[in-house]
ROVO-265364 format. One line per 5 residues: for each residue x, y, z of C-alpha. Coordinates in nm, 2 decimals. Example, Ala and Ser with C-alpha at 12.3 -4.5 7.8 and 13.67 -1.06 7.14 Angstrom:
BEGIN
1.23,-0.45,0.78 ~ 1.37,-0.11,0.71
***
This chain:
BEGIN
6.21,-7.54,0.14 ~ 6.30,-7.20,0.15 ~ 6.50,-7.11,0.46 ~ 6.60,-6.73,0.62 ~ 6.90,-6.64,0.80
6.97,-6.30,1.04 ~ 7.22,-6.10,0.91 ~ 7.28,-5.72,0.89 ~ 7.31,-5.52,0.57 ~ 7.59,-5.29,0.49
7.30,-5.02,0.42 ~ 7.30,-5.02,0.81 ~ 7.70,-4.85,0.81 ~ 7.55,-4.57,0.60 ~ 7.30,-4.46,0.87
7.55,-4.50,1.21 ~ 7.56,-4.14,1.26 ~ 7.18,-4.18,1.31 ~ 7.19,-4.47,1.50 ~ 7.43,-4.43,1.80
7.44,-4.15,2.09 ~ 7.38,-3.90,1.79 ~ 7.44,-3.62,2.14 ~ 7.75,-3.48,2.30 ~ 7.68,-3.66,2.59
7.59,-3.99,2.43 ~ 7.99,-3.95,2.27 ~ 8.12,-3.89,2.60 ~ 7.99,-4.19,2.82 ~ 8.06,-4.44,2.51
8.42,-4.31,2.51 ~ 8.43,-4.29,2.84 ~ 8.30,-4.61,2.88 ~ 8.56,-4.78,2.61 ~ 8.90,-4.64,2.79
8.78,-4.76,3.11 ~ 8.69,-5.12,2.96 ~ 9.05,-5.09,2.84 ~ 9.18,-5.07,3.21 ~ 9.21,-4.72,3.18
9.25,-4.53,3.53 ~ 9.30,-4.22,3.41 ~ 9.18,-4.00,3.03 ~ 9.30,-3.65,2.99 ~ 9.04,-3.50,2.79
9.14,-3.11,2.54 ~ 8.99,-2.91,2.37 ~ 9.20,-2.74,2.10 ~ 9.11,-2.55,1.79 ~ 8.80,-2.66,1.76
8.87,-3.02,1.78 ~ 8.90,-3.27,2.14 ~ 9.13,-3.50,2.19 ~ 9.12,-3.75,2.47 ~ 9.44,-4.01,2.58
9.38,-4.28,2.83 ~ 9.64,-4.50,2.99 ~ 9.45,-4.83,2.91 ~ 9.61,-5.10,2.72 ~ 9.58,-5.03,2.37
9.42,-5.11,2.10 ~ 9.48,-5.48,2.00 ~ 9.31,-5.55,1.69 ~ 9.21,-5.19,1.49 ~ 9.03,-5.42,1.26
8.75,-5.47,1.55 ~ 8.71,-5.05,1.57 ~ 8.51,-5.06,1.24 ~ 8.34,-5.40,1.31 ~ 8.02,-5.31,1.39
7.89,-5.50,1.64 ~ 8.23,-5.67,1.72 ~ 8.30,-5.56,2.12 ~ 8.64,-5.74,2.12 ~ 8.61,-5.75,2.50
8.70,-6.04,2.68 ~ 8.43,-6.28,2.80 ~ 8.45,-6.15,3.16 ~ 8.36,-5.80,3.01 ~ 8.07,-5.94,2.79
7.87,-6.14,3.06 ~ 7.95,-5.83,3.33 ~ 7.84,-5.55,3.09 ~ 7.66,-5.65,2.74 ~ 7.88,-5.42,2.54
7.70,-5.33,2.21 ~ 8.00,-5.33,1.99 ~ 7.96,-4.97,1.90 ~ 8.25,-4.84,1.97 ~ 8.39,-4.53,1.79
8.10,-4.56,1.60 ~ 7.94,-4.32,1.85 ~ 8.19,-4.05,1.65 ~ 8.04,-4.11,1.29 ~ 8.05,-3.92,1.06
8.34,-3.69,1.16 ~ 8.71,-3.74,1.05 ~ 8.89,-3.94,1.35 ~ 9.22,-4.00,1.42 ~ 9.28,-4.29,1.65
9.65,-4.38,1.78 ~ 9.71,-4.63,2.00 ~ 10.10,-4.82,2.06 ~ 10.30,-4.74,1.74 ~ 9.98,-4.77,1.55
9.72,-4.53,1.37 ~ 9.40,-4.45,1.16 ~ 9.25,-4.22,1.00 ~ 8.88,-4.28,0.95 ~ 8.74,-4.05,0.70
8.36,-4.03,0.58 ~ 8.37,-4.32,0.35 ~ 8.58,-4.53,0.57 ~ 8.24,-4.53,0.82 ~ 8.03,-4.67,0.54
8.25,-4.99,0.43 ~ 8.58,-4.82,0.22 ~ 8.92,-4.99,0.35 ~ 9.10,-4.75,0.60 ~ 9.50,-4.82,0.60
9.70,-4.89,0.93 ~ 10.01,-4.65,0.99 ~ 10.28,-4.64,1.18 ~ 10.29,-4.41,1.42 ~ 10.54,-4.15,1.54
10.63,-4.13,1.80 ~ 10.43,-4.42,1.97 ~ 10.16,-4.36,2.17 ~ 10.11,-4.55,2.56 ~ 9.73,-4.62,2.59
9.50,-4.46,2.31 ~ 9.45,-4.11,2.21 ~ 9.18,-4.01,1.97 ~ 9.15,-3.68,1.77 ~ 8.80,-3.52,1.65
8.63,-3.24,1.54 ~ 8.31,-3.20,1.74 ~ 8.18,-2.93,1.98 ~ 8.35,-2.85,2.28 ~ 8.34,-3.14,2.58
8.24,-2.86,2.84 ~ 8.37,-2.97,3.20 ~ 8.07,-2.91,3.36 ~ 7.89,-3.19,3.06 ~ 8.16,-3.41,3.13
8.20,-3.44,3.52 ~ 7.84,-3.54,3.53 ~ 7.95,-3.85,3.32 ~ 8.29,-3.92,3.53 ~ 8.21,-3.89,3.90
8.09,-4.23,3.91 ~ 8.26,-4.40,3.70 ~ 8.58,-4.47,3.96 ~ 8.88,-4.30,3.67 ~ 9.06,-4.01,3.70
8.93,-3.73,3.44 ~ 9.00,-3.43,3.36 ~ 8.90,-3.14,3.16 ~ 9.16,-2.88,3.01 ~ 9.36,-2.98,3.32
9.05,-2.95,3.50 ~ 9.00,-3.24,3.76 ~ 8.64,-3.38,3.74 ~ 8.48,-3.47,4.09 ~ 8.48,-3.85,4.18
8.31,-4.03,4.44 ~ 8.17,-4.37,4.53 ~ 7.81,-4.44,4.42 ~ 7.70,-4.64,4.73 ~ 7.85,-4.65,5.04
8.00,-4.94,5.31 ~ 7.65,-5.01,5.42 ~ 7.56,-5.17,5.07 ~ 7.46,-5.53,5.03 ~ 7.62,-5.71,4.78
7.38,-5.93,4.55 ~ 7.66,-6.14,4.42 ~ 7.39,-6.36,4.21 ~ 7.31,-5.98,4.00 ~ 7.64,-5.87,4.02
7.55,-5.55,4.19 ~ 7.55,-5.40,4.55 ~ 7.23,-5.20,4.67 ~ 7.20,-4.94,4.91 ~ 6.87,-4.79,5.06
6.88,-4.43,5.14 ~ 6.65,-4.16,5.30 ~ 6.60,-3.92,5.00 ~ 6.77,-3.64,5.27 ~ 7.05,-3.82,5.20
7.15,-3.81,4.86 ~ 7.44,-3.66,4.77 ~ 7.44,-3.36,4.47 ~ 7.56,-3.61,4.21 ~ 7.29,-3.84,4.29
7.06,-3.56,4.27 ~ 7.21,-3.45,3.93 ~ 7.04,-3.80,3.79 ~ 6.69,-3.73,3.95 ~ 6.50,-3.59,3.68
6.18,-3.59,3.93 ~ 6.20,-3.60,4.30 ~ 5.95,-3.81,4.35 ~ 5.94,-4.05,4.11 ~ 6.23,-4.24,4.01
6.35,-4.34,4.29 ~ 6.58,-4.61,4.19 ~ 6.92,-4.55,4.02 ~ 7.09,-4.77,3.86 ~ 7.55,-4.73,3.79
7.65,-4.93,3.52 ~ 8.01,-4.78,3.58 ~ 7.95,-4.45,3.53 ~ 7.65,-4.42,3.31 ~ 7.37,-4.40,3.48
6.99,-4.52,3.46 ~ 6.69,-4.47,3.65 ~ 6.29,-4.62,3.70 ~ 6.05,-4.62,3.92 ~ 5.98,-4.88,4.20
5.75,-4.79,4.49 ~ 5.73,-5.14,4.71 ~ 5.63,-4.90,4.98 ~ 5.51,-4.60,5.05 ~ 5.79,-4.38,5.24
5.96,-4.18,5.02 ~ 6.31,-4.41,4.96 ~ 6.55,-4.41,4.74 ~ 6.78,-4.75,4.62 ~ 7.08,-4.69,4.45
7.22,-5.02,4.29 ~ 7.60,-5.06,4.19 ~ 7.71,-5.28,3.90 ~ 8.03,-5.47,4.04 ~ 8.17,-5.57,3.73
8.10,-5.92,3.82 ~ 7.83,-6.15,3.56 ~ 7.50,-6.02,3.57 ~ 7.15,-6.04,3.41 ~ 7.10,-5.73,3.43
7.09,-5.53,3.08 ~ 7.05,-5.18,2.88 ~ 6.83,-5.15,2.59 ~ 7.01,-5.10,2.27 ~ 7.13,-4.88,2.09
7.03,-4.55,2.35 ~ 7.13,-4.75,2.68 ~ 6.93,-4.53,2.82 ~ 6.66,-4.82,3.01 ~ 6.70,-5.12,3.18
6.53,-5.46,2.95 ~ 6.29,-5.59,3.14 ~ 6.33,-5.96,3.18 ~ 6.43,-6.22,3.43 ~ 6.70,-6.03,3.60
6.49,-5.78,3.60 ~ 6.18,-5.91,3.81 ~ 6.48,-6.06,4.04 ~ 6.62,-5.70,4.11 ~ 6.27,-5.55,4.18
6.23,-5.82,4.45 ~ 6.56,-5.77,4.62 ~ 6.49,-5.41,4.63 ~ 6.20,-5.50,4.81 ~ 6.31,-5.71,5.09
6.62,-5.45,5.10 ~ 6.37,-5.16,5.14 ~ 6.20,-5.40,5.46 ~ 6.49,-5.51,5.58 ~ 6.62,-5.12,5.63
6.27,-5.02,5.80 ~ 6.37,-5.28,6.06 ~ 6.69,-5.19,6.14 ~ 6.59,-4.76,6.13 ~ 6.33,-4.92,6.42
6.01,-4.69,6.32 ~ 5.82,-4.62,6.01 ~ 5.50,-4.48,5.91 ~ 5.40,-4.76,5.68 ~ 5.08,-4.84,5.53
4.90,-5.14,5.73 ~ 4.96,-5.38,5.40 ~ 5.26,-5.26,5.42 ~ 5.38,-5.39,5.77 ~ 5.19,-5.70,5.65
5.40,-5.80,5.38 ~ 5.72,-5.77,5.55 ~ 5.54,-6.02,5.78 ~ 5.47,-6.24,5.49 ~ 5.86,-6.20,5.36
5.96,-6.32,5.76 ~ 6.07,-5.95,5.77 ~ 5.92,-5.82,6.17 ~ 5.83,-5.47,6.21 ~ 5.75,-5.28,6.49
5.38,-5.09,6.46 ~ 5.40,-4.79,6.27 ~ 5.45,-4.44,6.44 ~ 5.09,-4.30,6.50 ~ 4.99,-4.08,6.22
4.69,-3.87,6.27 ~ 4.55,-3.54,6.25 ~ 4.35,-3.32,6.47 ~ 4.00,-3.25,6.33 ~ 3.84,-3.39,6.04
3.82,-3.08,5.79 ~ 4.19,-3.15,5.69 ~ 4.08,-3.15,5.38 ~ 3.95,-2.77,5.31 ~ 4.14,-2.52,5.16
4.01,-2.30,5.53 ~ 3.99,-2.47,5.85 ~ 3.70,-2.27,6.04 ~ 3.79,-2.31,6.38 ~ 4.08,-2.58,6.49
4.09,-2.84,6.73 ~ 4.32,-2.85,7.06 ~ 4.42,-3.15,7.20 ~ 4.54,-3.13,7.56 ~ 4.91,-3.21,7.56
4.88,-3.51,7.80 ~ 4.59,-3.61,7.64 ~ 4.63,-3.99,7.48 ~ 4.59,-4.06,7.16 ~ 4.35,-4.33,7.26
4.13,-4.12,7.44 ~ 4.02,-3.96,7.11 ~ 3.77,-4.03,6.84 ~ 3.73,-4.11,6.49 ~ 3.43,-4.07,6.28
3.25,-4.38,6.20 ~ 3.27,-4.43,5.80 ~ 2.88,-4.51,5.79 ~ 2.83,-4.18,6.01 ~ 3.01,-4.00,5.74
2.88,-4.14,5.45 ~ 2.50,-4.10,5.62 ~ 2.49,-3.67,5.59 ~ 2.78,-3.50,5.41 ~ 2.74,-3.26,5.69
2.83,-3.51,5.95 ~ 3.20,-3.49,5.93 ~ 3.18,-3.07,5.95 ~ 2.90,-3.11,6.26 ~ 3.18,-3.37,6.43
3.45,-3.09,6.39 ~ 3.27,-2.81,6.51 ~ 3.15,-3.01,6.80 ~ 3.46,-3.13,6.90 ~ 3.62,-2.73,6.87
3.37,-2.55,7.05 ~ 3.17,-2.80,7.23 ~ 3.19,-2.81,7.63 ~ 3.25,-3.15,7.80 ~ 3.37,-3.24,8.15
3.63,-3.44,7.96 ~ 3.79,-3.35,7.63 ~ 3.59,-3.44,7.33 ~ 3.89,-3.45,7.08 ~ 3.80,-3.58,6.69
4.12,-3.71,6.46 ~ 4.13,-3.84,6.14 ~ 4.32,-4.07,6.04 ~ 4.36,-4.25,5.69 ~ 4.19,-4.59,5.62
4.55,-4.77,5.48 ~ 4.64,-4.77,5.88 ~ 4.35,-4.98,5.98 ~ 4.47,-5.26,6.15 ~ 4.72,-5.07,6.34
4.67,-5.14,6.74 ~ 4.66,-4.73,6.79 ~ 4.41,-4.70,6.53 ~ 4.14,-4.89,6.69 ~ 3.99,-4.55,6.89
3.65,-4.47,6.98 ~ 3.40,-4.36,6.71 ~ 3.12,-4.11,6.65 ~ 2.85,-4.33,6.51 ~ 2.58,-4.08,6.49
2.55,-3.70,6.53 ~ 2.20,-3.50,6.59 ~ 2.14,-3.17,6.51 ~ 1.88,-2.97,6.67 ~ 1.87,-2.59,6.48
1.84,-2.30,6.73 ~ 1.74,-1.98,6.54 ~ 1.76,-1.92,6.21 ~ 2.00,-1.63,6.08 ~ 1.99,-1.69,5.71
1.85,-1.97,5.44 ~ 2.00,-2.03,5.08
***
């Protein structure tokens, strides 16, 4: 019986420049990423003579053999079941000459050493604290690189250049020990300019996601306000994953469906304690359903019921003292009767004369359900013509 084993080809090494964060920026969170992984809390990053050279003060390289293992993180368990390194590595700097130093220890990895050829391990002069590594590559621009540090808790800098650095969530966040993250609702008013730097779209994606400085973002509406969650990988275990080799997405399995339904509750749970909302009446239900009381939504209504037009022919004033209760909706089977119904209402309601106000409001069908919603309503309008000015 014939049996088939997984195994990767040494046709792969040959294509690695192809394969891994083939951009500037890709090179800079992977190294980024490494030295901190190290226990690096600081990298000096220059740019000389056409080359840039970056030293941390992490702990060294232990095993050089493990740099051109692909696949091979050599992390420490903690570090595997916290982040899901890839084992990449300096790969990210294929095909270029690098010189990597690290304790009283270097290498030189040429073209050829990338695709399988044996690299030899010098000694180094003097010795090196932490790692430095030397490359030719386009300059690391502060500017490119200070988006990639500011949340990634080290000390960078750029040409002696500090980079900005600043907490991605703040004291209010709830830790999620069982993901290994902390999450933090927010008002989209108040994102700071770094957050903002990561929304591609204002709109949508509206969830961003710090895997220690790197940075990913999807979309998750569980309501209809315009929120934003920011969720904070602690470093502790976690399901939550990247999809190889870009990083750039989250996989979409257990852990997951798990974070989409904490977000959920978290973005119920801060409704409650901000005490007013404009939610959707399904809305308001569902936090019911997750034991999650909310107050009735602020009424949300608007005068008139041509809205809709690009030209408003003649508005509607409601009395300032004048309730909300007091005024009227139009009945949907009034509306749907005469498409001329809904204008007839409006025009009524703005230049008719009544010993009381006659005021007309419309106001969406999601907020059915909603005490102040239940109002009066127009349920049939007749129209007797007076003279007639013009006919199409």
């Amino acid at each position: 019986m014939q049996t088939i084993q997984a195994q990767v080809n040494l046709r792969l090494l040959s294509k690695a420049e192809r394969l891994f964060t083939g951009t500037v920026q890709g090179r800079i969170i992977e190294i980024l990423q490494n030295a901190r992984r190290a226990g690096a809390t600081e990298i000096q990053i220059a740019n000389q003579d056409g080359h840039v050279i970056v030293r941390d003060n992490g702990r060294g390289i232990a095993d050089f053999a493990a740099l051109l293992d692909l696949g091979r993180s050599g992390w420490d368990e903690r570090t595997e079941s916290a982040e899901d390194p890839a084992g990449v590595g300096v790969f990210c700097l294929a095909p270029r000459e690098v010189c990597i130093l690290s304790g009283c220890r270097k290498v030189v990895i040429a073209a050829k050493g990338w695709t399988g050829e044996p690299v030899e391990v010098q000694v180094a002069q003097p010795p090196v604290e932490g790692t430095e590594l030397v490359f030719p590559d386009a300059a690391w621009l502060f500017e490119m690189v200070e988006e990639h540090a500011v949340f990634t808790g080290l000390k960078v800098s750029v040409d002696g250049k500090q980079c900005a650095s600043e907490p991605f969530v703040s004291d209010q966040a709830v830790l999620h020990p069982e993901l290994g993250c902390r999450i933090e609702v927010r008002e989209r008013t108040a994102l700071s300019r770094w957050h903002g730097e990561w929304k591609h779209r204002y709109y949508s994606e509206n969830v961003l996601v710090n895997f220690h400085g790197q940075i990913v973002s999807f979309t998750y509406m569980p309501v209809s306000e315009p929120l934003q969650f920011l969720v904070d990988l602690t470093g502790e275990p976690t399901g939550i994953r990247l999809m190889l080799p870009a990083r750039t997405q989250l996989v979409e399995n257990d852990a997951f469906d798990q974070l989409k339904a904490i977000l959920e509750r978290e973005v119920y749970q801060y409704v409650q304690r901000r005490g007013s909302h404009q939610l959707k009446f399904s809305e308001y239900c569902r936090a019911r359903e997750l034991g999650i009381e909310l107050p009735e939504a602020d009424p949300a209504f608007q005068l008139g019921l041509l809205t809709d037009e690009p030209v408003v022919p003649v508005a509607i004033v409601k009395p300032e003292d004048w309730p909300l209760a007091k005024c009227y909706r139009l009945a949907a089977a009034c509306k749907d009767a005469d498409e001329h119904n809904e204008a007839n209402a409006h025009l009524l309601s703005a230049l008719g004369t009544f010993e009381s106000p006659f005021v007309v409001v419309d106001i969406g069908s999601s907020y059915d359900g909603y005490s102040w919603a239940k109002l009066p309503t127009v349920e049939r309008i007749e129209l007797d013509a007076g003279k007639e000015l013009t006919r199409e």
